[in-house]
C-alpha angles and dihedrals in degrees: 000000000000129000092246101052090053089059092050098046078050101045093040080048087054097059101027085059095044085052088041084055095054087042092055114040123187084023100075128116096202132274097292087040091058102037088056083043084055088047102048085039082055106069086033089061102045090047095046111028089064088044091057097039102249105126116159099182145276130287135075090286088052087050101044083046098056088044097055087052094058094042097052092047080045095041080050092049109045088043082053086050099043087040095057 
């Protein structure tokens, strides 16, 4: 994987983190918390979504798109698991 690729998969992670903590409000883990979530939501979601047959397109919206998805189910997750 490039360089440049990387940055962007980072970059795409940190806003899609900071979108999947508005979304989800209470769950949150800060702002730090969330952008890393987003991060983390990021390469989940490129790897799944495809996987599962949802594709919704290609572009930085489709990106940012696919990774809120992933950091929202993850920011879900991971409150249902603290919160246990």
């Amino acid at each position: 994987m490039a360089v440049e690729a990387i940055l962007i998969i980072l970059i795409v992670g940190a806003v899609a983190g900071w979108l999947a903590g508005q979304i989800v409000r209470g769950m949150g883990f800060g702002l730090i918390g969330n952008i890393v979530v987003g991060i983390v939501g990021a390469f989940i979601a490129g790897w799944l979504l495809p996987r599962i047959g949802i594709v919704i397109g290609g572009g930085m919206i489709a990106s940012i798109i696919n990774a809120t998805i992933g950091a929202v189910v993850l920011l879900v997750i991971l409150g249902l698991i603290r919160r246990a």
